[in-house]
C-alpha positions in Angstrom: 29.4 -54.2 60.8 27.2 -52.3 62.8 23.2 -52.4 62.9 23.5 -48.7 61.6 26.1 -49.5 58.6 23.6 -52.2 57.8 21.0 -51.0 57.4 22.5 -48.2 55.7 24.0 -50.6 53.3 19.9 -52.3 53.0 18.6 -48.6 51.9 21.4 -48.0 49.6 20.8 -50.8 47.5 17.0 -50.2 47.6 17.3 -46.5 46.1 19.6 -48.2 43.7 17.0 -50.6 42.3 14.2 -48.2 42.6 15.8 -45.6 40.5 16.7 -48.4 38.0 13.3 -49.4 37.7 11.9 -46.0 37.4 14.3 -45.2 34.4 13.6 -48.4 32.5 9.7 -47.8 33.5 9.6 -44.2 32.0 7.9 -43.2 29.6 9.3 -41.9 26.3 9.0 -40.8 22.9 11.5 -43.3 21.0 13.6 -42.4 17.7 10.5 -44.7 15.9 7.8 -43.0 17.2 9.5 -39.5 16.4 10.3 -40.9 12.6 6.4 -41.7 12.5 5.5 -37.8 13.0 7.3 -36.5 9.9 5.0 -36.2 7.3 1.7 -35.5 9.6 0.5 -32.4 10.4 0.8 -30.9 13.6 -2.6 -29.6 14.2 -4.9 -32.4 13.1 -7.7 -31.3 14.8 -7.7 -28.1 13.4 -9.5 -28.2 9.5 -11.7 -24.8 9.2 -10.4 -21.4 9.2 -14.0 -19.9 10.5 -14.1 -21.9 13.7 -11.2 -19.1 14.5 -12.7 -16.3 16.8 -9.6 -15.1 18.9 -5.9 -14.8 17.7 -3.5 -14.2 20.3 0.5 -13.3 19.6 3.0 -12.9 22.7 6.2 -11.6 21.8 9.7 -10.6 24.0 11.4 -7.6 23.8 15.2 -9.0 24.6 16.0 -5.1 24.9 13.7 -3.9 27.0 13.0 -7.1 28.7 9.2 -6.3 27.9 6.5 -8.6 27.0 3.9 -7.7 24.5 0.9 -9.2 23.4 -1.5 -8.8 20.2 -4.9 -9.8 20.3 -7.9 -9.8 17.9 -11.6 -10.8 18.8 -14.2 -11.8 17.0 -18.1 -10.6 19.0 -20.4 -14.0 18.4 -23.3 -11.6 18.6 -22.4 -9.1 16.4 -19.7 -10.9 14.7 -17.4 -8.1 14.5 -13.4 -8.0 15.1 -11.8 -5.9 17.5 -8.2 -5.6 19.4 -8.4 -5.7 22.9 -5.0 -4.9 23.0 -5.7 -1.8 21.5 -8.6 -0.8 24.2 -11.1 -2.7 21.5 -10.6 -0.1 18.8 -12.3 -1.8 15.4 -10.6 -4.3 13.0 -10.9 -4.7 9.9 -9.5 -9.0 10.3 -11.8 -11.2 8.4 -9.3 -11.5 5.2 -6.2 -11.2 7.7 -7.3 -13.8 10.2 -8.3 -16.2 7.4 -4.2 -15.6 6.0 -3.3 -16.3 9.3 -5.4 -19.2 10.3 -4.4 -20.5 6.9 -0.5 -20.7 7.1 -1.3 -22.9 10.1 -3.8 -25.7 8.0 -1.9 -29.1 7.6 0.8 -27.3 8.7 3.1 -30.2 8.2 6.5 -31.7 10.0 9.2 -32.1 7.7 12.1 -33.1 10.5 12.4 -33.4 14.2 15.5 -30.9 15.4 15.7 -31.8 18.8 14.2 -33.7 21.9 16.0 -31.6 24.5 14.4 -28.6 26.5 18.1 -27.5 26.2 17.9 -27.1 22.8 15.3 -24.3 22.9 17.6 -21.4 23.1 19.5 -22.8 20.5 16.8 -22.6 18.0 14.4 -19.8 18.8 12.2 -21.5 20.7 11.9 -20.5 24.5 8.3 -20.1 25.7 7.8 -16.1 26.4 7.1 -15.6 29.7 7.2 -12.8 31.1 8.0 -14.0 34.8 10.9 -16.8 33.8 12.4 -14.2 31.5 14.5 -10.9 31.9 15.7 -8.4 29.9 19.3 -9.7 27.7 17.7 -13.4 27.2 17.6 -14.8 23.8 16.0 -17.1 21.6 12.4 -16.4 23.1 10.2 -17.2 19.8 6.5 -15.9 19.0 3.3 -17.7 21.2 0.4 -17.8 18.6 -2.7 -19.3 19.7 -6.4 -19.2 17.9 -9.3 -20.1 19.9 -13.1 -21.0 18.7 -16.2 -19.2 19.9 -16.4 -21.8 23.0 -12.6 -20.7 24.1 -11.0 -24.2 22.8 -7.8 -23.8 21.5 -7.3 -24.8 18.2 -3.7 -24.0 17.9 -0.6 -22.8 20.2 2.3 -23.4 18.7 6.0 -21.4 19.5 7.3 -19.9 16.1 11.8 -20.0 16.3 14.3 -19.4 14.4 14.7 -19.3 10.7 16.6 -22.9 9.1 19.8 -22.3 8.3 20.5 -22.0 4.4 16.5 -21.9 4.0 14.0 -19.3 3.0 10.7 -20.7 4.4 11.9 -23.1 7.0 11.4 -22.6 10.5 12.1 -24.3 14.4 8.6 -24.7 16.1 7.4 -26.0 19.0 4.3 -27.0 21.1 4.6 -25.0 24.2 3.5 -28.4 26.5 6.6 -30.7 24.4 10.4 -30.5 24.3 10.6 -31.9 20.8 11.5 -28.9 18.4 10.2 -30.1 14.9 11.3 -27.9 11.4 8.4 -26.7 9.1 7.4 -24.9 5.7 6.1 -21.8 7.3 5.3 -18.1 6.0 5.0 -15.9 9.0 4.1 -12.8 7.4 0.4 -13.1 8.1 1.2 -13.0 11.9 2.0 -9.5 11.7 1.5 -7.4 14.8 1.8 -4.2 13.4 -1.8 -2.4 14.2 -2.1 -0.6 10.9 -2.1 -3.6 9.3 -5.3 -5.0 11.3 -7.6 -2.1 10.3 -9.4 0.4 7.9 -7.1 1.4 5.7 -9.0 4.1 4.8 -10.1 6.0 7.9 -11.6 9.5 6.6 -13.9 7.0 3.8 -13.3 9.5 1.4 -12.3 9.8 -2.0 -9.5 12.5 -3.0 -11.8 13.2 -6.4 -14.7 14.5 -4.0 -12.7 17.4 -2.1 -13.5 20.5 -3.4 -12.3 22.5 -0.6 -9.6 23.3 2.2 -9.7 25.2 4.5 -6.4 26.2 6.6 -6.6 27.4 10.4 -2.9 27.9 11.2 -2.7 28.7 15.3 -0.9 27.9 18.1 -1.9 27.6 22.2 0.5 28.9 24.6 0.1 28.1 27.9 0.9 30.5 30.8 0.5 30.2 34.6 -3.4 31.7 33.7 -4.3 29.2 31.5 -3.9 28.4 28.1 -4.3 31.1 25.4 -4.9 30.9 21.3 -2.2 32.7 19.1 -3.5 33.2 15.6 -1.1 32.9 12.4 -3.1 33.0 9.1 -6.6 31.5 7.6 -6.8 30.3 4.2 -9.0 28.7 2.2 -8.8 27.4 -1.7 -11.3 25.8 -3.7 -10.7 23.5 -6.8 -11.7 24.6 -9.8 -13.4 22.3 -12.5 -10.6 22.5 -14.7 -8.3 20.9 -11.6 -6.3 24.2 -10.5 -6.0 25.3 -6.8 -7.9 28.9 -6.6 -7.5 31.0 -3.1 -10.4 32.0 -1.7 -9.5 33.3 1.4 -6.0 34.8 3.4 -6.3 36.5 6.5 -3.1 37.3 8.3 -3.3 37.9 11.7 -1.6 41.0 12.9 -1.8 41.8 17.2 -4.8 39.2 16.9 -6.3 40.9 14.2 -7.3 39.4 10.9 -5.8 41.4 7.8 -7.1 40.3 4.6 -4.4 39.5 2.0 -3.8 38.3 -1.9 -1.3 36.9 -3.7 1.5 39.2 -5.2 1.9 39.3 -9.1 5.0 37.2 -8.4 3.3 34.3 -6.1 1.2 31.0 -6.8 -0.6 28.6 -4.7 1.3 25.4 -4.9 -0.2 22.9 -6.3 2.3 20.0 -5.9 1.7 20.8 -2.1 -2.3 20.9 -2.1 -2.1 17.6 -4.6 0.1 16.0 -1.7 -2.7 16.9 1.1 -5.6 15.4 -0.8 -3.9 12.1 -1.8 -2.9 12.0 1.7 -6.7 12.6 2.8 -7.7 10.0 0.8 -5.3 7.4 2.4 -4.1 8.8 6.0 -2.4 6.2 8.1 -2.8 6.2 11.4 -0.5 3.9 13.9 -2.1 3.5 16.6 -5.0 4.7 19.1 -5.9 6.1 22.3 -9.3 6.2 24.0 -10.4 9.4 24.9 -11.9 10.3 28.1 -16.2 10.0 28.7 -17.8 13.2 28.3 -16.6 14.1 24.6 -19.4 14.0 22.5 -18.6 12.6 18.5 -18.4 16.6 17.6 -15.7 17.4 20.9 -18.3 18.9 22.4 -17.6 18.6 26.2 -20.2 18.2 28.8 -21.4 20.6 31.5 -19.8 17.8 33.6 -16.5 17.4 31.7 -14.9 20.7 32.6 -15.0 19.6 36.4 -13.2 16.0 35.8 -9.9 17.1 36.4 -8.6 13.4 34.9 -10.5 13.8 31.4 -8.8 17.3 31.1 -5.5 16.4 31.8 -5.9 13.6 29.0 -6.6 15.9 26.7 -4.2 18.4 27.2 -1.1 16.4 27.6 -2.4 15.0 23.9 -2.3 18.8 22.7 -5.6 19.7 22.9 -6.9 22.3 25.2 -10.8 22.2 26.4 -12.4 25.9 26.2 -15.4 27.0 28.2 -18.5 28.2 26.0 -21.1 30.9 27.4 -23.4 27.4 27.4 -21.4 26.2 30.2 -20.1 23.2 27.9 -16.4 23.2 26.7 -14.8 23.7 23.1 -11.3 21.7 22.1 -8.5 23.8 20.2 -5.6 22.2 19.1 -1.9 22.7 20.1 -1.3 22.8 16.0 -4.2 24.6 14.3 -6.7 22.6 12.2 -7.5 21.6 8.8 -11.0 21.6 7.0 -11.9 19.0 4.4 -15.1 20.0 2.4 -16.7 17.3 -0.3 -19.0 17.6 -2.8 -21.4 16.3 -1.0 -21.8 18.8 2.1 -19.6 16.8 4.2 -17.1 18.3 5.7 -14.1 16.6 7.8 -11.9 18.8 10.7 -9.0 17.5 12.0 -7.0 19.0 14.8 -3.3 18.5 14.9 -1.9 18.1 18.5 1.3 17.2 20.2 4.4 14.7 20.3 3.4 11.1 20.8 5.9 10.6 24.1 6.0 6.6 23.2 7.2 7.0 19.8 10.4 9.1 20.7 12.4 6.6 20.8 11.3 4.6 17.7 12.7 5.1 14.3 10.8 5.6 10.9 12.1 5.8 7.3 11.6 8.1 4.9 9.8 7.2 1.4 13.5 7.7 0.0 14.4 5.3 2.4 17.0 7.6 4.8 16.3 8.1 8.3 15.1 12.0 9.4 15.7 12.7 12.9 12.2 13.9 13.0 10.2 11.1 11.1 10.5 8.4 13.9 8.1 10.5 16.1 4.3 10.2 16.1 1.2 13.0 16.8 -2.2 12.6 18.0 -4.9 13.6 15.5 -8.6 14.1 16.4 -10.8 14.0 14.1 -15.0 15.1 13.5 -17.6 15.8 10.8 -19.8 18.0 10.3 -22.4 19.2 7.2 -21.2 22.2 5.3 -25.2 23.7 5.5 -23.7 26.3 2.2 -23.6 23.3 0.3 -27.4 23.1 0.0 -28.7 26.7 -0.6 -32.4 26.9 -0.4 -34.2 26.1 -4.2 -36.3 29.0 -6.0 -39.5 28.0 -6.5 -42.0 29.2 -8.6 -44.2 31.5 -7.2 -48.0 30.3 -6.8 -50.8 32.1 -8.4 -54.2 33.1 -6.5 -56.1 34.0 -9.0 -56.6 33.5 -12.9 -55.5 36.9 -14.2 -51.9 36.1 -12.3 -51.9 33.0 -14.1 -52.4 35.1 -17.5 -50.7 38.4 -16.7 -50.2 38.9 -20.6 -54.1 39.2 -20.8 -54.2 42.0 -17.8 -51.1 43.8 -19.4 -53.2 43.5 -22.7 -56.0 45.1 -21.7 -54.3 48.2 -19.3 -53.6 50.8 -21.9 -57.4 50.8 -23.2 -58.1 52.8 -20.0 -54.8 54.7 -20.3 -54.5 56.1 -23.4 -56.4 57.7 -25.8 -58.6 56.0 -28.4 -56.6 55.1 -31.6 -57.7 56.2 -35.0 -59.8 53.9 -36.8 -57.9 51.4 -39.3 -58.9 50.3 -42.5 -60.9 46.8 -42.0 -58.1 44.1 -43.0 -60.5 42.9 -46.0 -60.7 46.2 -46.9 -56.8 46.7 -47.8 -55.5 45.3 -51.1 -52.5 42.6 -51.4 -50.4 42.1 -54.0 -52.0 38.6 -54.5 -55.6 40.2 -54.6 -57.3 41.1 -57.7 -58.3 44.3 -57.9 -61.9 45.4 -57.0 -63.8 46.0 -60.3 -66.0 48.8 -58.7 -62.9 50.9 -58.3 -63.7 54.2 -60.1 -62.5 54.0 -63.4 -59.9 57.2 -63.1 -58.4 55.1 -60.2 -58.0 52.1 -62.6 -55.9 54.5 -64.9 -53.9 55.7 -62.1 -53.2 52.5 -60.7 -52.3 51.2 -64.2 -49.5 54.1 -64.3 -47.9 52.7 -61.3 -46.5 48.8 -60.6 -48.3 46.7 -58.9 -46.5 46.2 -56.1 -46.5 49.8 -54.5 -50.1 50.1 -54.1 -50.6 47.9 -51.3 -47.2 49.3 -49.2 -48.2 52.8 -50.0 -51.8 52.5 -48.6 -50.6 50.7 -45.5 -48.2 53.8 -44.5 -51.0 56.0 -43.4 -52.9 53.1 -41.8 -49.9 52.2 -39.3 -49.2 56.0 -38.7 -50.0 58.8 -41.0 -48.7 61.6 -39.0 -45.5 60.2 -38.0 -44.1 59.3 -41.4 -44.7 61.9 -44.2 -40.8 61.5 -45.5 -41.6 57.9 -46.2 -44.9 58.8 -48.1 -43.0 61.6 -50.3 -40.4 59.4 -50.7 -42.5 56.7 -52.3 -44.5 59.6 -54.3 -41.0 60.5 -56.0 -40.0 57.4 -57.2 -43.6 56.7 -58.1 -43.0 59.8 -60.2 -39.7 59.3 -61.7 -41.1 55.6 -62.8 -44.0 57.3 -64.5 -41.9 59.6 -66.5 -39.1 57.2 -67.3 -41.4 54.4 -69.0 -44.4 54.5 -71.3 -48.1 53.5 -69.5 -48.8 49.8 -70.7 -52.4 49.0 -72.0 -54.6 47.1 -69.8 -53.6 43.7 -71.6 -50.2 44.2 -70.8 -51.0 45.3 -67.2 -53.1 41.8 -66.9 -50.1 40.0 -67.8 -47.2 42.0 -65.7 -48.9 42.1 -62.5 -48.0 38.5 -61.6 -44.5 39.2 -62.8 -44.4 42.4 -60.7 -44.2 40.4 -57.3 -41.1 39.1 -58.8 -39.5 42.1 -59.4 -35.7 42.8 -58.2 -35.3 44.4 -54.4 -33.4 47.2 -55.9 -36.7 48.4 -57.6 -38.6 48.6 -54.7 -36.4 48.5 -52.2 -37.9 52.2 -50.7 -41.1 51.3 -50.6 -40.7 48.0 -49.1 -38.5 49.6 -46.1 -41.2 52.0 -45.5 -43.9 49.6 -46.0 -42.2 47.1 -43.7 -43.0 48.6 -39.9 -46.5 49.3 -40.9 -47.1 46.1 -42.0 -45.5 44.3 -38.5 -47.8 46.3 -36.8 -50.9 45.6 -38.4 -49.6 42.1 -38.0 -49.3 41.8 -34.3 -52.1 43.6 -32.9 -53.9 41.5 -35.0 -53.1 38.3 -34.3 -53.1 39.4 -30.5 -56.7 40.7 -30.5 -57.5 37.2 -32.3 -55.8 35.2 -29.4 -57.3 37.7 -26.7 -61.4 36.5 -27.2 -60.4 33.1 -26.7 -59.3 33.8 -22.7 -61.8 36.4 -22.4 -64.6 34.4 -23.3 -64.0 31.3 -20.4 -66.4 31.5 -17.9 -65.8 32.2 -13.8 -65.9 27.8 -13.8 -63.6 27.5 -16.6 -61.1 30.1 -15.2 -61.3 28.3 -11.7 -60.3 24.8 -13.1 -57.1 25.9 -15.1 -56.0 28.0 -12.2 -56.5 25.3 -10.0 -54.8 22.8 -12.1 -51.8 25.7 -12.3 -51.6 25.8 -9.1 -51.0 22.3 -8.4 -49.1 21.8 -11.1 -46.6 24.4 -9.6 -46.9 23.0 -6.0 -45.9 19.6 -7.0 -42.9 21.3 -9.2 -41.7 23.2 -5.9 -41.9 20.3 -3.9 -39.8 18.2 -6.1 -37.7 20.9 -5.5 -37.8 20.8 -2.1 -37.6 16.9 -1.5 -34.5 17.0 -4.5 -32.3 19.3 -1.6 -33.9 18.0 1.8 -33.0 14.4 0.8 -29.4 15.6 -0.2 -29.3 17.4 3.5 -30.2 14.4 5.1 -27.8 12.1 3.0 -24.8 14.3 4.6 -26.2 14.2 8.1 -26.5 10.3 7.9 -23.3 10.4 6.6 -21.8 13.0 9.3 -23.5 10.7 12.0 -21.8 7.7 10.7 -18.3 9.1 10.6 -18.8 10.4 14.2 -19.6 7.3 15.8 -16.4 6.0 13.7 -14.5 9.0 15.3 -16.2 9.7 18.9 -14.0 7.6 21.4 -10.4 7.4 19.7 -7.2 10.0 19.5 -5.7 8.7 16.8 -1.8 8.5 16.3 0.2 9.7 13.0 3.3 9.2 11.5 5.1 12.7 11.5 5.5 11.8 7.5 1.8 12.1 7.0 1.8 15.1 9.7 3.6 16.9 7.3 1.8 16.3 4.4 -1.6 17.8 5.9 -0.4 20.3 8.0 0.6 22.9 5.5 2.6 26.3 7.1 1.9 29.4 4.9 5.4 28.8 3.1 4.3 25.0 2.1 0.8 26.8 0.7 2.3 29.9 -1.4 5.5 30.0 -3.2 7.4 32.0 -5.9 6.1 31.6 -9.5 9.1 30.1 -11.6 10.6 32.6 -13.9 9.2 32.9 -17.7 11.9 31.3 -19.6 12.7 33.3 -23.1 14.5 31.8 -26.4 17.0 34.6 -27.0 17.0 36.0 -30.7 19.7 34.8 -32.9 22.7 36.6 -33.6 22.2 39.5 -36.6 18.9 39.9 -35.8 
């Protein structure tokens, strides 16, 4: 043998024993040590769901051959969530993260699968990565990882394949270790679905508190000029208190012109429709988000600047919205679709403008609430939205004018005391003391031929026949003949009673029957009401006249005041009201300011009402026809 085949033979037999030794010297996880896991949890570091301040979720698109990731933050400063994944739009994740964070909590291993890295595809495991993967590869499983506020990881785990012939069994696996262990796992907290990770409720309103909608149906052409606006039709309808749609508005638009309209005998708003819109209002779903360009203010106003930015422009318009120059120099935005109008009770008042086609949602599928596909429901539009305060809603209060001097405070006293410098003097009236009642003895000086006289005659009638010429003499001589006639016909028609008799029949007298004196009363009647009146009025008259200048001054100035403070009550009662909107409005905008937001095309429809959708036929009167021989 050769020096060469020896020592070939020498480094043969070295590798030999070097390789043996490095197998038996390897390290490795034995079937005991493996046993020893099952029943621990995985995590055992990981105790408190509030240590979580990142979630992160990587998934693979076999398909497309696309990876996708899903990520929500938690701010240490400010503590608030947000996905980054989503250009940092808000999230609503405190409940959701603690679900999530949860499912992963002694998470424990009830069997080991497999120690082989060749077993990964086999069970849903593969690590997604976007560089060792391409687009037809399979069993790529879910990377979830939670991190604390210092960026330690807490958890990373790979979430496989469901257990075969088990509900809530799963293959998982630590990204750094072959071993695949099975485990009791609900994955439906680790949803990356974006609607599900934020304000459900995006408008913050409450379909009970519109009381107003307002439709503004147009479309924007564009031409080799520009774009231009097409009107259709304006409406607006107001709900009543008793809960029935009422139009309040219908121009039709007619070579640009509007045309105001009604309904025909034969047409109704519908009302299923309108009910539809609110409820949808009240609960509008939104998909997903797009930032919008710098130079929008929260109300679309664009900036002197914005106009020129050729970038921010084309964002807008291949969203379907068009920015308008203003004689301000600032810009306008007009929708592709026409807009809607929300007004509330309480002055605010939401606009949303419908725009185009959401290109990435073309190709995605959506199902109907009855649950079969619509070649039209899998696509997604862009929505912006804005508040504003409805300034009708708050119509200055009236307030009480504010005297300036004491006789405006009393104007019953100067209306009082006008017609003594107007008219002539009135005749003189009997002093009040001076006129008889029919509770009032009789005056014993009376002449005794009176006495007789009276004695002929009842009671009653003397004191309503003297009080007809003290009221007005000259304007009621029927009444005085009248009462002179039946005084006559009572004389003749009954003997004259003695003066003992008189004595005792007076007192009944007041009690006779109406029908006695029922003329006499009538007549009696005005004269008396006015004899009344100016009396008690002259009575109440001395006691303002006679205040002095200081007396005067104090109630007027206590009037006054107490007026002021009344009007300002007023005024504070709808300026505080104002100012609750325009908080409110500010709030919302800083909400809305940066975002297009994306639609399904099933809530599209529901708010975007055509002029069919708003008006329809009114159903037929139905009639019981008569029975037959009738």
């Amino acid at each position: 043998m050769t020096e060469s085949g020896k020592t070939g033979v020498f480094w043969l037999v070295a590798s030999v024993v070097v390789a043996m030794a490095a197998i038996v010297a390897w390290p490795r996880s034995t079937e005991t040590d493996l046993a020893a896991l099952v029943g621990k949890p995985i995590f055992e570091n990981f105790n408190d769901v509030l240590d979580v301040s990142m979630l992160k979720i990587d998934r693979f698109d076999e398909e497309l051959g696309q990876l996708s990731s899903f990520e929500v933050t938690r701010d240490a400063k400010t503590n608030q969530w947000s996905i980054p994944s989503h250009d940092g739009y808000p999230a609503d994740a405190t409940e959701q993260i603690r679900d999530a964070a949860t499912a992963f909590l002694n998470l424990e291993i009830l069997d080991v699968a497999s120690e082989v890295k060749d077993d990964h595809e086999k069970f849903g495991v593969l690590e997604p990565n976007a560089s060792s993967l391409k687009v037809g590869d399979e069993g790529v499983g879910r990377l979830v990882q939670f991190e604390n506020d210092q960026g330690e990881v807490l958890v990373n785990l790979i979430i496989g394949s469901m257990v075969k012939d088990s509900e809530d069994q799963r293959f998982v696996r630590i990204p750094t270790q072959d071993v695949t262990y099975v485990v009791k796992f609900d994955d439906k907290p680790l949803t990356t679905k974006f609607d599900a990770w934020i304000e459900d409720n995006l408008l913050d309103l409450s379909s009970f508190d519109i009381q107003k909608i307002g439709i503004r149906d147009y479309s924007i052409v564009r031409t080799l000029q520009g774009a231009s606006m097409q009107p259709n039709f304006d409406a607006d309808v107001v709900l009543t208190e008793d809960d029935t749609w009422q139009l309040d508005k219908l121009d039709v638009y007619e070579k640009g012109k509007p045309v105001a309209q009604t309904l025909a005998d034969d047409q109704e708003l519908d009302g299923t429709k309108l009910g539809e819109l609110r409820s949808a209002l009240d609960d509008l779903k939104i998909v997903d988000v797009r930032r919008k360009p710098d130079g929008l203010s929260g109300d679309l106003k664009a900036d002197s600047g914005f106009m020129k930015n050729d970038d921010a422009v084309r964002s807008l318009i291949t969203r379907g919205f068009y920015p308008q120059p203003t004689e301000d120099g600032k810009g306008e935005v007009f929708a592709a679709n026409g807009e809607l109008i929300a007004t509330l009770k309480n002055g605010v008042e939401y606009l949303l403008r419908f725009g185009e086609i959401d290109q990435q949602s073309m190709d995605s599928e959506e199902e109907t609430e009855a649950g079969e596909e619509d070649n039209v429901t899998g696509v997604n539009r862009y929505l912006l939205v804005t508040a504003r305060v409805n300034e009708a809603t708050f119509p200055e209060p009236e307030l009480q004018t504010v005297p300036e001097t004491w006789e405006q405070l009393h104007p019953e006293v100067e209306a009082a005391q006008a017609p003594k410098t107007d008219q002539p003097a009135e005749q003189p009236k009997p002093a009040e003391t001076d006129k008889p009642t029919a509770t009032e003895p009789k005056d014993d000086a009376a002449p005794a031929d009176t006495k007789a006289d009276e004695a002929d005659k009842p009671a009653t009638e003397e004191p309503k026949e003297e009080s007809k010429p003290a009221a007005d003499s000259d304007t009621e001589p029927a009444a005085d003949d009248a009462s002179e006639e039946a005084t006559d016909e009572e004389v003749d028609g009954c003997e004259a009673p003695s003066d003992d008799a008189s004595d005792e029949a007076e007192p009944t007298l007041l009690l006779q029957d109406e029908e006695d004196d029922q003329a006499a009363a009538e007549a009696a009647k005005p004269a008396t009401e006015t004899d009344e009146k100016p009396a008690a009025e002259e009575a109440a008259k001395p006691a303002k006249s006679e205040l002095t200048a200081e007396e005067k001054q104090e109630e007027l100035e206590v009037a006054q005041e107490s007026i002021r403070k009344a009007n300002q009550r007023k005024l504070d009662e709808r300026n505080d009201q104002l100012e609750e909107a325009r908080k409110k409005v500010r709030s919302l905008n800083e909400r809305f300011a940066d975002w297009y937001y994306v639609v399904p095309e099933s809530e599209y429809r529901k708010i975007h009402l055509s002029r069919d959708n708003l008006i329809k036929q009114k159903e037929p009167i139905q009639t019981t026809p008569a029975p037959p021989g009738n």
